[in-house]
N, C-alpha and C positions, 0 to 999 in steps of 0.2 A: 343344719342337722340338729337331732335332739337326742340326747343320749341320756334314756329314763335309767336310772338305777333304784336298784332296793336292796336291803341287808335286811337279814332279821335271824332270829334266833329261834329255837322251838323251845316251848314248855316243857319241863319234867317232866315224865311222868307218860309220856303219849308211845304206846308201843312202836320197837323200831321195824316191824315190818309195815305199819299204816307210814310211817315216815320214809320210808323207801319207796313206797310205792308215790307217796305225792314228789316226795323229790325225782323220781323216774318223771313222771305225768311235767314236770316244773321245768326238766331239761329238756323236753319234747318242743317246748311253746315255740321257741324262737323257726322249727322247721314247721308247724304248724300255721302260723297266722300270715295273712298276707299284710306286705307291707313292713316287714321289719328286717331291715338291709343286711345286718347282723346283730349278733347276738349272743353273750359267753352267760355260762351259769355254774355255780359248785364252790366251794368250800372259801369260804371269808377268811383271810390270813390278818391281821393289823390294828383289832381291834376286839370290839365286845358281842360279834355276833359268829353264826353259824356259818352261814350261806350270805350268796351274793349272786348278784344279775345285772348285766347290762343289755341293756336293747334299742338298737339306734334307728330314728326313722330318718327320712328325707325334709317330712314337713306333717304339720297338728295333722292335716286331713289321716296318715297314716298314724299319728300316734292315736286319736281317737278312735278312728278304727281297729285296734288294736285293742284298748280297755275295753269296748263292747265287744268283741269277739268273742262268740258262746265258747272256744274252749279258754280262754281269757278267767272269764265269769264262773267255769266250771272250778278250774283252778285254785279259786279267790273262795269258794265254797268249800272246796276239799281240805286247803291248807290253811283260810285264817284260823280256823279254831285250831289251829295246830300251833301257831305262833307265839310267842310270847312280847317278844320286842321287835319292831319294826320299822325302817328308817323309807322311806322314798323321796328321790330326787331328783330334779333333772338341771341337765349343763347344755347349754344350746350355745352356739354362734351366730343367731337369730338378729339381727340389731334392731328387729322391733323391742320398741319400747315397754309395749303391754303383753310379749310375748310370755312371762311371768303370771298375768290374768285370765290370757287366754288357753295356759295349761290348767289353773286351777277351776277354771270355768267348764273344762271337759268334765276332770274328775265330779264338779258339783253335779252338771248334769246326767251325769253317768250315776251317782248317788239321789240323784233324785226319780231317777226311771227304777234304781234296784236296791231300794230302802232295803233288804236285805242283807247286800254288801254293805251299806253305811256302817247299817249293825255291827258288821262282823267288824270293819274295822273300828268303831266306837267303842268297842270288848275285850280289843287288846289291850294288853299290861300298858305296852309303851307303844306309841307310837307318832312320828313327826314327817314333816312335810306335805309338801305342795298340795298333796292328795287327802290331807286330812280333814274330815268332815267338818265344818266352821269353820275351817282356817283358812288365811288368807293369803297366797302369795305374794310375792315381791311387785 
């Protein structure tokens, strides 16, 4: 199982009826996309962000399926510029070895088909993990 998570926080400043509606559009994804077992979304309690997401697959072929999914990619365009600080991560029970390579290796090539997303995450304030553009997983 792979259980991708994200936190992030929104920028000042961004009116809160566009932030309702992507947060509406945000909690839709998990009944939206095929392939994601389950799935919680809404308000981050414990630390320095707003929101929080989990969404568990079975195995990559569903988690990849999943970041290229048009409403996926739709999402990623409504909300990055809404974002300010951004965390993604995932916790697997995989005992592949390079199962760590083989998630960052989605996100690259998913970044490398939609130089657009790259951008948008290359423009946030903050942002870490697996998924981030040059970086390298574990």
């Amino acid at each position: 199982m792979i259980y991708h998570c994200i936190r992030f926080s929104i920028k000042p400043g961004i009116p809160q009826e566009e932030i309702a509606a992507a947060l509406q559009k945000m909690g839709e994804q998990g009944g939206v996309i095929p392939g994601v077992k389950s799935s919680i979304f809404g308000a981050d309690f414990g630390g320095d962000y707003d929101f929080g997401a989990v969404s568990v697959f079975e195995d990559l072929e569903s988690y990849e399926a999943m970041m290229n999914h048009p409403s996926h990619t739709e999402m990623d365009r409504i909300g990055l510029p809404m974002i300010e600080k951004f965390v993604s991560f995932d916790i697997t029970d995989d005992p592949d070895p390079e199962v760590g390579a083989k998630i960052t290796a989605i996100h690259q090539r998913r970044f490398d088909k939609m130089p657009d997303i790259a951008e948008l995450v290359s423009d946030l304030d903050e942002y870490s993990g697996s998924a981030a553009p040059g970086k390298h997983g574990k």
